[in-house]
C-alpha atoms as one frame of an Amber mdcrd trajectory, in Angstrom:
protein
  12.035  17.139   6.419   9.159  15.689   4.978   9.120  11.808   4.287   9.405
  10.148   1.098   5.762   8.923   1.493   4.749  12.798   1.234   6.737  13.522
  -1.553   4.902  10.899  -3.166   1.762  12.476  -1.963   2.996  15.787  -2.942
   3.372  14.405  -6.685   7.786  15.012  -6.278   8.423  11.084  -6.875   6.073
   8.974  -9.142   4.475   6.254  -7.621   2.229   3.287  -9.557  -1.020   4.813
  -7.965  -3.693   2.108  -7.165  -6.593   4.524  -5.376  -6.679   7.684  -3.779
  -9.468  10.319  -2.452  -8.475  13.567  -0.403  -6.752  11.991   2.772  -5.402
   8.801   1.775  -2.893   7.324  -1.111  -2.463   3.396  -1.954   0.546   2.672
  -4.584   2.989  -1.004  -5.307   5.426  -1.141  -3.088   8.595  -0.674  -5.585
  10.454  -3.762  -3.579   7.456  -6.528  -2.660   7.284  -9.176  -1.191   4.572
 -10.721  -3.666   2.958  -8.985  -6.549   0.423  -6.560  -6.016   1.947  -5.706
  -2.919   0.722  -2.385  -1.992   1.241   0.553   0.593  -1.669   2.778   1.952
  -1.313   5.968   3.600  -2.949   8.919   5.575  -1.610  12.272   3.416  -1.379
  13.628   6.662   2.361  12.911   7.511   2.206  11.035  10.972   4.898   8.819
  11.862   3.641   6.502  14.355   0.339   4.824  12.799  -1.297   4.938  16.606
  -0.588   8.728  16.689  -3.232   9.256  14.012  -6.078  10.777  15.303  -9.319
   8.478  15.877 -10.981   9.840  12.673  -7.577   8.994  10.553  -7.028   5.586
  11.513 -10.531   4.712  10.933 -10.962   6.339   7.451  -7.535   4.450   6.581
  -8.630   1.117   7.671 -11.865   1.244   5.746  -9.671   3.118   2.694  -7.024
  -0.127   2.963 -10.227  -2.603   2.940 -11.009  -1.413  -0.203  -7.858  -1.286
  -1.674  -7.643  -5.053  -0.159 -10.646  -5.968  -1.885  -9.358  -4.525  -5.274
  -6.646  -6.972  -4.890  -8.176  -9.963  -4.327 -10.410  -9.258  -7.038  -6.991
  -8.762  -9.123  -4.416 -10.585  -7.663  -4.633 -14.406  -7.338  -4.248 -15.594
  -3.435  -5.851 -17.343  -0.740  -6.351 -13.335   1.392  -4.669 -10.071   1.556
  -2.944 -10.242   4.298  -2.388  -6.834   6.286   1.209  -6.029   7.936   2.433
  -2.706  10.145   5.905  -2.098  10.823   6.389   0.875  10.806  10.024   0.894
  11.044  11.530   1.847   7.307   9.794   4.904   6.505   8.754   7.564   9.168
   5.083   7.882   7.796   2.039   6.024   8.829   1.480   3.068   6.396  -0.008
  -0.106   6.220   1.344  -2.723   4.108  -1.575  -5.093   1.727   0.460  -8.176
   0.684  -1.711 -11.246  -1.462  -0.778 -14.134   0.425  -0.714 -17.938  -0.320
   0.495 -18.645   3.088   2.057 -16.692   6.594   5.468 -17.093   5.023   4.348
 -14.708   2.104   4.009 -11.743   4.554   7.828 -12.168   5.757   9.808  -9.266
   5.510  13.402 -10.478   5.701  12.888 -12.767   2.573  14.154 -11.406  -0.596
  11.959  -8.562  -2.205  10.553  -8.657  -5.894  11.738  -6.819  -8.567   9.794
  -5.986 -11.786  10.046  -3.682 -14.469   8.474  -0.203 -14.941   5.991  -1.677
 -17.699   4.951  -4.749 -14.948   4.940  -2.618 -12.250   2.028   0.090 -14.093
   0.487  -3.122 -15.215  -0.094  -4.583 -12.089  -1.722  -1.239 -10.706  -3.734
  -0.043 -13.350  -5.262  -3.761 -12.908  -5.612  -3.198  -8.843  -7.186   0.636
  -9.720  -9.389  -0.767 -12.517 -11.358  -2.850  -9.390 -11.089  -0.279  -7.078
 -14.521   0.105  -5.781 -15.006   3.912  -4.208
């Protein structure tokens, strides 16, 4: 059964897209822990991030540095700060959170929520610095 991540990938559940090329996807995470907040992904469904082949993890760490330098160009904060778990969804992902201090990047405090409109705001923002 393929993960929710690749029905994202596979355009079945919208996502506020921030950049994407042929093998990886960065979109907000719908419940953040700080705004701009985003997820990036291989398209190739792996579940364990250090399964990925040598060429995948690579291409999505240099992928995820430019996403993370979209955000700080976006998204006031001290760094992006750069979190895997790996626990919640059973798809390689790496989580870009702006942070202000280590206490930002804690995942058992309460998540965000903002609307629809806020939520394509805050990515089309991220995209719009998204350097290629």
């Amino acid at each position: 059964m393929a993960s929710i991540f690749s029905k994202i990938v596979n355009g079945e559940i919208p996502c506020y897209k921030v950049a994407e090329n042929d093998e990886y996807l960065a979109f907000l995470d719908i419940f953040p822990l700080k705004k701009g907040h985003v997820l990036v992904i291989p398209k190739k469904e792996v579940d364990y991030i250090f399964d990925l082949d040598e060429n995948t993890l690579s291409g999505l760490m240099l992928f995820a540095q430019k996403v993370a330098k979209a955000i700080d160009k976006t998204i006031p904060s001290e760094r992006v700060g750069v979190a895997v778990i790996g626990l919640e969804v059973p798809h390689a992902h790496i989580h870009l959170v702006p942070l202000h201090g280590a206490h930002d990047i804690d995942f058992s405090r309460p998540k965000l929520k903002f609307t629809e409109e806020e939520l394509t705001e805050i990515a089309a923002l991220i995209a719009a610095n998204f350097q290629a």
